[in-house]
Wavefront OBJ file of the C-alpha trace (Angstrom):
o trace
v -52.576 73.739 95.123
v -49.035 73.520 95.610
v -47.569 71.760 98.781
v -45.655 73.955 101.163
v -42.084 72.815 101.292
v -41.071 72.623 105.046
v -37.554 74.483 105.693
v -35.576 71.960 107.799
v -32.403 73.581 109.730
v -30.789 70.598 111.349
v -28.180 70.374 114.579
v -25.525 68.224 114.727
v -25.358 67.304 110.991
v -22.315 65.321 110.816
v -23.204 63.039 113.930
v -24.586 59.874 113.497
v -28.431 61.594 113.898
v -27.847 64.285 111.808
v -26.652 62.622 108.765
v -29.416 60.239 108.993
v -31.828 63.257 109.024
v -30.490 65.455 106.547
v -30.116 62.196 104.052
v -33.750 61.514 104.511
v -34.773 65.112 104.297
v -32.528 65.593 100.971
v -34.940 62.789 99.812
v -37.985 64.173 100.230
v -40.331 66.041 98.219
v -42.027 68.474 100.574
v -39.235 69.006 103.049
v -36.030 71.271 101.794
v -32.920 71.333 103.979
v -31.841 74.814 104.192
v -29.116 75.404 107.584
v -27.230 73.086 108.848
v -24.777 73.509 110.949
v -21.972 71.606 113.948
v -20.344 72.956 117.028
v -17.754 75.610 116.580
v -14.486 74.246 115.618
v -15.452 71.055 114.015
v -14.028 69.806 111.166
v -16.905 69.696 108.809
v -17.294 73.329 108.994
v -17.412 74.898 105.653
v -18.153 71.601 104.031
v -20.454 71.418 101.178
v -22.366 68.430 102.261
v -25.338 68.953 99.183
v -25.096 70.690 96.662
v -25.328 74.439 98.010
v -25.527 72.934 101.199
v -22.210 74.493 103.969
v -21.920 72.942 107.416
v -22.150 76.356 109.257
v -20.730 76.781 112.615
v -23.857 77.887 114.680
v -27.686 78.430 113.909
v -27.453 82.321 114.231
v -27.290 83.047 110.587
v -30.220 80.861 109.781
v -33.260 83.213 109.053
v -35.382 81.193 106.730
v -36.084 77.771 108.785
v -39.199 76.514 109.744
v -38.397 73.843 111.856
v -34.859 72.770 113.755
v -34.256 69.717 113.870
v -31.617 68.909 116.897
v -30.026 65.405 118.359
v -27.081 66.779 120.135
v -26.407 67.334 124.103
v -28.632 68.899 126.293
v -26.058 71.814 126.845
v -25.921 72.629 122.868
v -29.946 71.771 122.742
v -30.739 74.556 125.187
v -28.670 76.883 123.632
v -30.107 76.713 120.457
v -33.530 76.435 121.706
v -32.673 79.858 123.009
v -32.274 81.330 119.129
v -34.996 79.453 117.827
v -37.409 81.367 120.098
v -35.726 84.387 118.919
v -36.174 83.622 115.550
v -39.650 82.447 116.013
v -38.326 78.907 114.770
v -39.814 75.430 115.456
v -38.103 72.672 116.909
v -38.174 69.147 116.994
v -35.613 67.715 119.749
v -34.472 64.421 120.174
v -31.900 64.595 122.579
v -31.485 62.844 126.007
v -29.644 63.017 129.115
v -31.025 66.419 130.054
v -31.259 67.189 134.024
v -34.577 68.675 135.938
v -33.688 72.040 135.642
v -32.764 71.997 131.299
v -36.488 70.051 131.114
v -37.893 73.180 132.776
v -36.199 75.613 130.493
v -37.535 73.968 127.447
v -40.978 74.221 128.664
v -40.324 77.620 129.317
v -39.103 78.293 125.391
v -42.211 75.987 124.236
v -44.498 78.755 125.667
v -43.329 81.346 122.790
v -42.497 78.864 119.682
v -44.046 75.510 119.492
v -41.494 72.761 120.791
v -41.617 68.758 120.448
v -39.325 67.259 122.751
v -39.370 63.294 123.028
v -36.408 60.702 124.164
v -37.433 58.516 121.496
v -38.606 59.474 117.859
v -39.148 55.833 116.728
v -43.030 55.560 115.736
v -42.535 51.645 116.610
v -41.115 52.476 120.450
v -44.418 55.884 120.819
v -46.751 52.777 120.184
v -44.789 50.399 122.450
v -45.326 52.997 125.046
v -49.180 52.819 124.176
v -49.401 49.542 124.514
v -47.639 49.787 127.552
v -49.813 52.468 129.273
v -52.777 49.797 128.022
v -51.233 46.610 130.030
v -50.430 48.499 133.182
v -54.141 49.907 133.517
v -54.696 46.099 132.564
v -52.337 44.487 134.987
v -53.049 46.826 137.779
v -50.491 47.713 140.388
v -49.440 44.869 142.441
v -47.898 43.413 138.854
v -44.251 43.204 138.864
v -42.001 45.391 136.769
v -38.939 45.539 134.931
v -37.282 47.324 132.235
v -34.717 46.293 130.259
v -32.600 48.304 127.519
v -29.628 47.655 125.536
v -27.548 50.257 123.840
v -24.227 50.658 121.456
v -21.494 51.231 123.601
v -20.905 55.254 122.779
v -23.903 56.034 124.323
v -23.245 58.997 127.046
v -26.707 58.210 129.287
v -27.991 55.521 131.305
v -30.933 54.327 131.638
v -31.863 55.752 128.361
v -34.371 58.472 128.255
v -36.939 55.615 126.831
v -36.392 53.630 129.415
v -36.860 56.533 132.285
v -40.462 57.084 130.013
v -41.683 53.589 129.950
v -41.379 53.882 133.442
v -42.795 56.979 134.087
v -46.018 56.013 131.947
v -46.242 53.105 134.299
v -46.134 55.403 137.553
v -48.701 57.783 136.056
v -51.223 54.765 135.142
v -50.752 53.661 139.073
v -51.236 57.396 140.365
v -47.483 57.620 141.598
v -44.937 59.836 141.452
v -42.722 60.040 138.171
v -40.122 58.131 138.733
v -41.222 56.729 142.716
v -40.069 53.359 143.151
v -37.085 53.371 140.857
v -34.191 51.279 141.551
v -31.623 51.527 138.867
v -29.759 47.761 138.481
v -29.046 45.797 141.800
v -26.185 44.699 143.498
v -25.087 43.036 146.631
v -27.898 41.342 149.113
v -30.980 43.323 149.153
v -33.445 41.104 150.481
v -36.592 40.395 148.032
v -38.119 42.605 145.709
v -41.345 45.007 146.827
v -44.304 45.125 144.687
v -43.346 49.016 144.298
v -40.294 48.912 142.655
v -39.647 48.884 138.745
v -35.968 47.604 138.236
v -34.732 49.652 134.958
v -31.245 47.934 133.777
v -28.747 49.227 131.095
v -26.393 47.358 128.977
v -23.916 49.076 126.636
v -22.466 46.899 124.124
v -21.398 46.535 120.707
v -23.089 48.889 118.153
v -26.397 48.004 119.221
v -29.002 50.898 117.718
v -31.915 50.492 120.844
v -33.579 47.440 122.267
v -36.264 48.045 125.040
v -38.234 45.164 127.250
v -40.389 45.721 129.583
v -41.834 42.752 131.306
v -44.850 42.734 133.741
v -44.348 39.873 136.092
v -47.794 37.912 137.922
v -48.494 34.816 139.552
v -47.127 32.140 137.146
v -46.485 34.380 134.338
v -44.476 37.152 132.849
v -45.749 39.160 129.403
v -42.679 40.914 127.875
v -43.754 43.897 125.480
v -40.245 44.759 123.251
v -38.954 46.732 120.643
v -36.108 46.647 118.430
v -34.649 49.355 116.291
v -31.820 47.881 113.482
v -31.250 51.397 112.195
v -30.861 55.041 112.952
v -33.498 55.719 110.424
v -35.889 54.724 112.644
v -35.432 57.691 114.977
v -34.464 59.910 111.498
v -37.881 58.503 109.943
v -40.102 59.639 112.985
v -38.345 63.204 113.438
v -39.212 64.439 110.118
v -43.137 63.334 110.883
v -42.863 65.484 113.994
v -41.593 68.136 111.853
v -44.945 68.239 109.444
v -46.490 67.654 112.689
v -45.619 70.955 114.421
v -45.221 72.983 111.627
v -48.688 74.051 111.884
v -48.786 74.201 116.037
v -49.332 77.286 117.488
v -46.471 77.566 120.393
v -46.590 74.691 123.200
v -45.071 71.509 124.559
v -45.411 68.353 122.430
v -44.676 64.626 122.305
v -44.827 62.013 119.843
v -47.621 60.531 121.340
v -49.758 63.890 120.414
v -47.811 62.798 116.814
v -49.666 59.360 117.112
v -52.645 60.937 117.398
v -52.367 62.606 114.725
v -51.335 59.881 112.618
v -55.135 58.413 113.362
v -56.589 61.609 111.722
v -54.593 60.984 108.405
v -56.491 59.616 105.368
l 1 2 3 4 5 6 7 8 9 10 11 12 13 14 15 16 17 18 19 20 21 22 23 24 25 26 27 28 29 30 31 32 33 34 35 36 37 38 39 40 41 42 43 44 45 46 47 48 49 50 51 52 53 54 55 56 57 58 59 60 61 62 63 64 65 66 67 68 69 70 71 72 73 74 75 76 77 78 79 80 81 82 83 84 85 86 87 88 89 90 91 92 93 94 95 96 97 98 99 100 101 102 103 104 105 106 107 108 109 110 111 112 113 114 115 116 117 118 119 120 121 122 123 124 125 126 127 128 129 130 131 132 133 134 135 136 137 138 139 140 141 142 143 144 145 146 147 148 149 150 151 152 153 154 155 156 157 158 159 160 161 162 163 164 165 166 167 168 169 170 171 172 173 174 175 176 177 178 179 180 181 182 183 184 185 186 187 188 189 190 191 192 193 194 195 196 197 198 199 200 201 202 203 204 205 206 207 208 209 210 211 212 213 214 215 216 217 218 219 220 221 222 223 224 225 226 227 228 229 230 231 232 233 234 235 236 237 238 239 240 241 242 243 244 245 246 247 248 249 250 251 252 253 254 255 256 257 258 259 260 261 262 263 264 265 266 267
């Protein structure tokens, strides 16, 4: 039996995301990139970026996509979340940055088309977070925490939406709330740390793709779980296995750690 070619639309397609994407997707043989498409205005509208390939200027003329494929801001994201549930379209989203009430509104769109939303797409960083989870259950709560993560120095965000998750995951193991006990870099005298708090820090510098530490701090000892990322396809690499991921999902909310799960089932 033939293998169903997956119809990729992707977002963004001249940023630094979505030209590792649609390179990696031109590559494959059961993914086909059929939309593409960059903000109104832009200069790569019109473009022929593959052979038969145009940079459009939105996704409203796509009608043959499968899945959507979108690293851009969480303005643009929501926006064309909006169509994709129109068009009964899937989407894989990798952008960060987006506030309380845009994380809402894509739950609300993942309850008519099936939507995977994650900060980070690396499959190295999903199993970081794993292991993780694993040595804070381990550790148990009175362990000392903090997260460290370095970034190039366009990044818009800080802490990076990884970072936020690592800590998050922490909380959840220690029955806490999200993102209780956050304090975000320190300054000035504030008297010795509490047992509570998990210090997240942000550096921006150079062209630095992602670096992430976390380090769990005890009596005597620290144990530092990282992970290093030397190239975009990384992130690239792991969105196009959510895509065969959620191609089949019926409509619902989905990370990449329901993708490592999957990942177990495959021969």
């Amino acid at each position: 039996m033939k293998e169903k070619v997956i119809k990729i639309a992707v977002a963004g397609v001249c940023g630094r995301m979505g030209s590792s994407i649609i390179s990696l997707v031109s590559k494959t043989t059961d993914m086909k990139p059929v939309w593409v498409f960059e903000a109104k205005n832009h200069p790569s509208v019109g473009t022929e970026i593959l052979p038969g390939l145009v940079v459009k200027d939105a996704l409203e003329g796509c009608a043959d996509a499968d899945v959507l494929i979108d690293f851009t801001t969480p303005e643009a994201t929501i926006a064309h979340l909006e169509l994709a549930e129109k068009k009964k379209m899937k989407a894989v989203i990798g952008t960060t940055g987006f506030s309380k009430q845009e994380s809402e509104m894509i739950r609300f769109f993942s309850k008519e088309i099936a939507v995977l939303a994650s900060p980070n797409m690396s499959i190295g960083v999903n199993i970081m977070m794993k292991i993780v989870e694993n040595a804070a259950g381990l550790l148990g709560k009175d362990c000392e925490v903090e997260i460290i993560e370095t970034h190039h120095h366009n990044k818009k965000d800080a802490p990076s939406g990884t970072a936020l998750k690592l800590g998050e995951i922490i909380n959840s193991v220690r029955k806490r709330e999200a993102r209780e006990g956050f304090v975000y870099g320190r300054s000035g005298i504030q008297g010795p740390r509490t047992s509570d708090e998990i210090g997240i820090h942000a550096v921006r510098i150079s062209e630095v793709v992602g670096e992430h530490i976390v380090m769990f701090g005890g009596k005597g000892e620290i144990l530092e779980i990282s992970h290093r990322c030397f190239n975009r396809e990384a992130f690239a690499g792991g969105a196009l296995i959510a895509a065969r991921f959620i191609v089949e999902k019926p409509a619902g909310f989905y990370q990449m750690s329901d993708v490592i799960e999957w990942l177990r089932t495959l021969p």
